[in-house]
C-alpha positions as CSV (number, residue, x, y, z in Angstrom):
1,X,75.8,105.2,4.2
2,X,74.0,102.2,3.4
3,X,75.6,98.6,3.2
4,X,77.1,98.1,-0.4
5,X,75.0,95.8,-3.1
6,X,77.7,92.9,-3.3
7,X,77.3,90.4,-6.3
8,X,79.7,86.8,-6.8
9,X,79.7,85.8,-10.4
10,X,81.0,82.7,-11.7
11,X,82.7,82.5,-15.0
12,X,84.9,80.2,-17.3
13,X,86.7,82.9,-19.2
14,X,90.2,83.6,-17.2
15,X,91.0,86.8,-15.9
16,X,92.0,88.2,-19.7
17,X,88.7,87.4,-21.2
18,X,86.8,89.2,-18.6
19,X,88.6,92.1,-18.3
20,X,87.6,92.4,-22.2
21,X,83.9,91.8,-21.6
22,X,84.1,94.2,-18.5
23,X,85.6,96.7,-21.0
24,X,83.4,96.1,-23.6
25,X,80.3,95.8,-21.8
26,X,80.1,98.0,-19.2
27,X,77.7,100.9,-20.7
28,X,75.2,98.0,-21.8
29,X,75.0,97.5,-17.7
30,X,74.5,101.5,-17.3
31,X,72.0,101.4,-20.2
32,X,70.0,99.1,-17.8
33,X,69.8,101.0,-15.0
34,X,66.9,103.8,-16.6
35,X,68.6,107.8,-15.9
36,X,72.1,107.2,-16.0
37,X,73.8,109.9,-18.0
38,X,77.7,109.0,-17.6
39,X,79.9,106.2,-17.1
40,X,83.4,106.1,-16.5
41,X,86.2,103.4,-15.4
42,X,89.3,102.4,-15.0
43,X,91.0,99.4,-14.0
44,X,93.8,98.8,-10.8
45,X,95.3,95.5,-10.8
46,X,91.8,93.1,-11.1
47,X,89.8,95.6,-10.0
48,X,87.5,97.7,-12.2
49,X,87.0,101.0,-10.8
50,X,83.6,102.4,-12.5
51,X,80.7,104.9,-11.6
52,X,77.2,105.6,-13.0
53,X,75.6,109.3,-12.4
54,X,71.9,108.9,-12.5
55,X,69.5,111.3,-11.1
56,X,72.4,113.7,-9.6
57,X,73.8,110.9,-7.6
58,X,77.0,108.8,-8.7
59,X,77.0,105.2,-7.5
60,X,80.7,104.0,-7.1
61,X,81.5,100.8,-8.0
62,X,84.1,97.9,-7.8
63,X,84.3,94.7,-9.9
64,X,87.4,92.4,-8.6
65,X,88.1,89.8,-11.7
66,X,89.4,86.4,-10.0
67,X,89.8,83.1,-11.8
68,X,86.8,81.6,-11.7
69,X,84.5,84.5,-10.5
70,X,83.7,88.4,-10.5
71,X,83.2,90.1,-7.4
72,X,81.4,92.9,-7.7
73,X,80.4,95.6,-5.0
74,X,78.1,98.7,-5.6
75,X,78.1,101.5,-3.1
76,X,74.5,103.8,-3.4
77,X,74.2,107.0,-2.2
78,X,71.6,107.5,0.7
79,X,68.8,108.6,-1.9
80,X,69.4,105.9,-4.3
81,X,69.7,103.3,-1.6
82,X,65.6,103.4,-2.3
83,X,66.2,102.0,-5.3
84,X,68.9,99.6,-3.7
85,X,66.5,96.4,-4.4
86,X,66.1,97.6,-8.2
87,X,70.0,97.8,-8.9
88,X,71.0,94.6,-7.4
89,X,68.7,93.0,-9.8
90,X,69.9,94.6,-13.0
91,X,73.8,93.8,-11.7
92,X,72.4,90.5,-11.0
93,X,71.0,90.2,-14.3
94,X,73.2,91.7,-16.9
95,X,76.6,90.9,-15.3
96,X,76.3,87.2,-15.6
97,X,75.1,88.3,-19.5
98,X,78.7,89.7,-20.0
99,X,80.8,86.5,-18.5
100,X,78.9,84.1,-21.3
């Protein structure tokens, strides 16, 4: 299993305001990342639980909501570890979109 894409994102909003962004915004972030059919979540604590299915594969994924930051990990299947480089960069870029 390759190592997991792991993104820090700072943010002024408090932990209530993202949680509401996160909620709000999440399929914006799938709708980035071209093929992905289906996207589901659910929160435990401060942690978002969510996963994209895109090409057959589901990429599991953790976003951890701290006071001043998002933590977000991203766990690829072998096949769409290929395209590893690709998704860090659309996490990278829309994420910090949502926490503005």
């Amino acid at each position: 299993m390759p190592q997991p894409i792991i993104i820090d994102i700072p943010h002024e909003l408090g932990k209530a305001g993202v949680r509401v962004r996160l909620d709000e915004g999440i399929t914006g972030i799938a709708g980035a990342i071209p093929g992905v059919g289906q996207v589901t979540h659910n929160w435990e604590g401060d942690t978002m639980h969510f996963t994209l299915a895109t090409l057959g594969q589901t990429m599991r994924c953790r976003a951890t909501v701290f006071e001043e930051k998002v933590h977000a990990e991203v766990d690829l299947p072998p096949m769409l570890a290929l395209f590893g480089q690709k998704v860090r960069e659309v996490f990278g870029r829309e994420l910090p979109k949502l926490l503005k």
